[in-house]
C-alpha positions in Angstrom: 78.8 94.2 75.2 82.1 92.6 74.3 81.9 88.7 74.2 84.1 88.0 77.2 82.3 90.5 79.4 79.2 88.4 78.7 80.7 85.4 79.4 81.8 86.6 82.4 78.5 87.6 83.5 77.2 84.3 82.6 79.2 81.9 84.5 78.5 84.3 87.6 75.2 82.6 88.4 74.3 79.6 89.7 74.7 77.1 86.7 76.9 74.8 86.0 76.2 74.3 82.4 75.4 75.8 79.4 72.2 74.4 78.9 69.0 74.5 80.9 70.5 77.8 82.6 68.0 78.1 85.2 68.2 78.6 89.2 70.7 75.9 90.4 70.7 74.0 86.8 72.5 70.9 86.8 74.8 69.3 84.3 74.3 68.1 80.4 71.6 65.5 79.8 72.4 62.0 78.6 72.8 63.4 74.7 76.3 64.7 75.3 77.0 63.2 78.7 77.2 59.5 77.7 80.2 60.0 75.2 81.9 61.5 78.2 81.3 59.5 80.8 82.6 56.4 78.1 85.7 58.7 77.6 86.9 58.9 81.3 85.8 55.6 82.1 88.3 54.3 79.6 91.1 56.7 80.9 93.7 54.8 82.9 93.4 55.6 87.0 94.9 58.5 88.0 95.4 60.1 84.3 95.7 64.1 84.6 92.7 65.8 82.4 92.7 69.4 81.2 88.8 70.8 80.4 89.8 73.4 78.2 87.3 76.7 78.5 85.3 74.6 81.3 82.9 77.2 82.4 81.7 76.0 85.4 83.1 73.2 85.4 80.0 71.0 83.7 82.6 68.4 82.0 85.0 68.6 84.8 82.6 67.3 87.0 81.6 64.2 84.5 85.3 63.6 84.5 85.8 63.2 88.2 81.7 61.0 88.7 82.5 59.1 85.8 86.7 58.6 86.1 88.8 56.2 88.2 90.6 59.0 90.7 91.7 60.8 87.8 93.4 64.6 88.8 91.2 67.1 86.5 92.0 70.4 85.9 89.1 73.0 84.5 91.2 76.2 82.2 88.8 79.3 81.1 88.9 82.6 79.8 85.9 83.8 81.6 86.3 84.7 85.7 84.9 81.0 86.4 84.4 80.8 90.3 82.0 77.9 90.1 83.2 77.7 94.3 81.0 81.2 95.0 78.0 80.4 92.4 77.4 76.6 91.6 74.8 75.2 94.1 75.2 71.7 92.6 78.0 69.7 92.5 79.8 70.7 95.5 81.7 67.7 96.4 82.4 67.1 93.0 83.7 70.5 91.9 86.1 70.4 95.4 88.2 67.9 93.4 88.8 70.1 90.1 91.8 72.8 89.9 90.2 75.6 88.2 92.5 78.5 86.4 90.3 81.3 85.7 91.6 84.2 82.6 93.3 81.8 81.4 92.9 81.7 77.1 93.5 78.2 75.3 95.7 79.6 73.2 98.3 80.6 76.0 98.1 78.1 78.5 100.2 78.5 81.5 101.0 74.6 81.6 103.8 72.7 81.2 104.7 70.2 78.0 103.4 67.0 78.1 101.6 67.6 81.7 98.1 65.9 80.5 97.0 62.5 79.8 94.0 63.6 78.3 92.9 67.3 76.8 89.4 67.9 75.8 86.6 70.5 75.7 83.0 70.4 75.4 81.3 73.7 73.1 84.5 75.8 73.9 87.8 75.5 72.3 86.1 76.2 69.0 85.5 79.8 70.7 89.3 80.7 70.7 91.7 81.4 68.0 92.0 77.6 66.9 95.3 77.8 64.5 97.1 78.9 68.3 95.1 76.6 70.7 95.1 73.2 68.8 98.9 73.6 69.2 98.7 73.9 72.7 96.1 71.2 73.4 98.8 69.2 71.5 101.7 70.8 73.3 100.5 69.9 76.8 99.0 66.4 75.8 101.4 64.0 77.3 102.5 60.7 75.0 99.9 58.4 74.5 97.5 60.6 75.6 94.1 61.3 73.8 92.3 64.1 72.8 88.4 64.6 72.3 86.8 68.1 71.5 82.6 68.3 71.2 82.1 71.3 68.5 79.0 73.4 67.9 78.0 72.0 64.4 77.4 75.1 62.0 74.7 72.9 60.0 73.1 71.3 63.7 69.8 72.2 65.5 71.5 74.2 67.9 72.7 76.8 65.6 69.6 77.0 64.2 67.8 77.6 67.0 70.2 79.7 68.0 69.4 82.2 65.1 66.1 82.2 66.3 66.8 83.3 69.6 68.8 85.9 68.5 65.9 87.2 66.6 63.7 87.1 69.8 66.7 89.2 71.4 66.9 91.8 68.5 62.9 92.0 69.3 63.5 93.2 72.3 66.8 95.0 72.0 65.9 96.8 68.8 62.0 96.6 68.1 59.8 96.5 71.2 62.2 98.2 73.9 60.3 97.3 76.7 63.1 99.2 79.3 63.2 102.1 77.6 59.1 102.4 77.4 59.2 101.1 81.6 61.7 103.7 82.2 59.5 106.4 80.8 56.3 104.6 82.1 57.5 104.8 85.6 58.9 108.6 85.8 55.3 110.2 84.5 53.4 107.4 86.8 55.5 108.1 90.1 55.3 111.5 89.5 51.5 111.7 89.3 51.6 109.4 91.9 53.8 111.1 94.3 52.6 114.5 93.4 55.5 115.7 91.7 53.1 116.1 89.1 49.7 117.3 88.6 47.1 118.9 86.8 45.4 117.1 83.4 48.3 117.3 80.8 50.4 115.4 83.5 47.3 112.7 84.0 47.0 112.4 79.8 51.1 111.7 79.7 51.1 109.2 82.9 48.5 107.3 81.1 50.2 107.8 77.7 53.1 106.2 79.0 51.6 103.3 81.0 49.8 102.3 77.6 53.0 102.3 75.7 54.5 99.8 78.7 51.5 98.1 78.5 51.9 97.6 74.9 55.3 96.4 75.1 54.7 93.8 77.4 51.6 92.5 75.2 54.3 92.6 72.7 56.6 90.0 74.5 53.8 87.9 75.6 52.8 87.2 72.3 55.7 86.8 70.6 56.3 84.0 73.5 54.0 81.7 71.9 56.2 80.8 69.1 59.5 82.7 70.3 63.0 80.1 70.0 63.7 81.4 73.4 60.4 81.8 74.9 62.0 82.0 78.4 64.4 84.4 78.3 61.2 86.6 77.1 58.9 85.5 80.3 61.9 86.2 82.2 61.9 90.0 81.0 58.2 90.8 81.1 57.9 89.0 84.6 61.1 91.4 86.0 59.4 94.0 84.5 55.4 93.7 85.9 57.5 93.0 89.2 59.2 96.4 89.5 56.5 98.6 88.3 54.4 97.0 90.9 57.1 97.7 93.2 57.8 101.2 92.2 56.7 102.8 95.1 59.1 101.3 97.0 62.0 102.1 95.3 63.9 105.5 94.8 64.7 106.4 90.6 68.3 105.3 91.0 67.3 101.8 91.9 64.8 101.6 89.1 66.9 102.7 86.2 70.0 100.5 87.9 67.3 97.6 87.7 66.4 98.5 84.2 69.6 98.7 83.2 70.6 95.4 84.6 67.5 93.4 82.8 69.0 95.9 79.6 72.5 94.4 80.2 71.3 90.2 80.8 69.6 90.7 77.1 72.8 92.1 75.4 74.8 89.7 77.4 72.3 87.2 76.2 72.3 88.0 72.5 76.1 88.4 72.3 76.6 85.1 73.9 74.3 83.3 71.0 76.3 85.8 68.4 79.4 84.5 69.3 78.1 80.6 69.3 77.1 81.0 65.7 80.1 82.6 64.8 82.7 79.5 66.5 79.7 76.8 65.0 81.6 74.8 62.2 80.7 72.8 59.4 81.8 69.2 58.7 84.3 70.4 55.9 85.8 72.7 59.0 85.7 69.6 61.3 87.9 67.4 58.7 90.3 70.3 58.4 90.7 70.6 61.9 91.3 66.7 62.1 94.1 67.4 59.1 95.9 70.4 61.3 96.4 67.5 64.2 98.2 65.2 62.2 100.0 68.0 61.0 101.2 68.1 64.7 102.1 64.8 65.2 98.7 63.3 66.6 97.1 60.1 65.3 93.9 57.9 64.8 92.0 60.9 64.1 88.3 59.9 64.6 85.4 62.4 63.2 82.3 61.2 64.5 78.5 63.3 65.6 76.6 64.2 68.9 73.0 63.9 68.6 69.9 64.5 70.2 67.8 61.5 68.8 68.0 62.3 64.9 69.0 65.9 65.9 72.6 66.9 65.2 74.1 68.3 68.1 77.6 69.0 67.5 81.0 67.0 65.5 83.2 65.5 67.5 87.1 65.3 67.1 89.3 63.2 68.6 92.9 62.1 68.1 96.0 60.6 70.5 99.8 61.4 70.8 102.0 58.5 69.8 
């Protein structure tokens, strides 16, 4: 699955961050959302903020609780309609302009149109040679600029490895939709009567034990999985539709294979791609040297952290 398509699909359900992803999630805990809330608070009333690749809007919405009246706008590549999926927030999110397909390399804005320009685990996602010169080309005078990036050496990168292993599990080693799909066709039929007579019976029950298998499989690796629950979430789907097999025709079984199929890839190319735009310190100081290259000052490299946990580096800078 190509890396847009699964942001896409993420950002279509009811969350409004990127962390703690379940039903109606809410916004970042106090570990990143204390910087922010001391950045917007220090913003001058009314300053004009650009989120770039906002998601759902998780920062935006900081910006407008934490800000005095300030006029935020949320710019993404994904299809971001946090309006149709974000439960939380409502009032909040009303009050942000949000331009969906819309890459921080190319932004449709004009020069100088933002007092302050920022993004929280995004920017680092696009190409950033092309969209550090638009950050800078659309930060008005005076105005500041703060970036949170995923830290290549931090704990969530390394967890994120992890959890790409538990994907590649399931993907690649225990298949769990491909044995359901096969567990359900000889069961139904035997069921149904579409099929009958003892080498039918010895298949049906050859099948259910490989299924049965699989999903031992995913239970156990759950005990010391990175990403435990996206691998409850599968098995649970699972035991749910065979026990609602008779219910439904084929074509709605392998659609609703194919979707749990499609949420894992998502899933996996999602956590590929975080790894891949995580940088190092040394990347960091050299992103810190391409801003002054554009004219910005009081370049300020400093951490986000989760107690002693390294989060991610922060960058920050201002337009004389």
């Amino acid at each position: 699955m190509e890396t847009r398509a699964a942001w896409d699909r993420f950002w279509s359900y009811d969350r409004q961050s990127s962390f703690g992803t379940g039903v109606g999630a809410g916004n970042y805990g106090e570990a990143i959302a204390a910087g922010w809330r001391l950045f917007f608070a220090a913003l001058p009333p009314g300053s004009r903020v650009l989120d770039l690749c906002t998601g759902n809007g998780a920062i935006a919405v900081i910006a407008v609780e934490a800000g005095h009246k300030l006029r935020v706008t949320g710019a993404d590549l994904a299809a971001v309609r946090p309006a149709a999926f974000v439960s939380a927030n409502k009032r909040l999110l009303k009050q942000v302009r949000f331009l969906a397909n819309t890459p921080a390399e190319q932004l449709p804005l004009e020069d100088g149109s933002f007092d302050a320009v920022l993004s929280q685990y995004g920017i680092e996602y696009s190409d950033m040679d092309q969209s550090l010169a638009e950050a800078v080309r659309v930060l008005a005078p005076g105005g500041r600029l703060r970036f949170a990036l995923h830290a290549a050496e931090g704990s969530v990168a390394a967890d994120t490895r992890r959890a790409i292993a538990d994907a590649d599990f399931v993907l690649d080693d225990c298949d769990p939709f491909g044995r359901a799909s096969e567990c359900f066709q000889a069961v139904l039929g035997v069921e149904l009567g579409g099929a009958s007579g003892p080498l039918a019976q010895t298949v049906a029950q050859a099948r259910y034990a490989a299924f049965r298998d699989a999903l031992k499989g995913l239970a156990d690796r759950t005990a010391t999985a990175a990403d435990a629950a996206m691998l409850v979430s599968v098995h649970g789907s699972l035991t749910d539709l065979f026990e609602q097999r008779r219910s439904l025709d084929k074509a709605a079984v392998d659609a609703r294979l194919a979707e749990l199929r499609a949420e894992v890839e998502a899933h996996r190319e999602r956590e590929r791609a975080l790894l891949a735009a995580a940088l190092s310190g040394e990347q960091v100081a050299a992103l810190a040297d391409r801003l002054a290259s554009l004219g910005l000052v009081e370049n300020r490299i400093s951490e986000q952290r989760n107690g002693a946990s390294l989060i991610g580096h922060i960058l920050e800078a201002t337009k004389p």
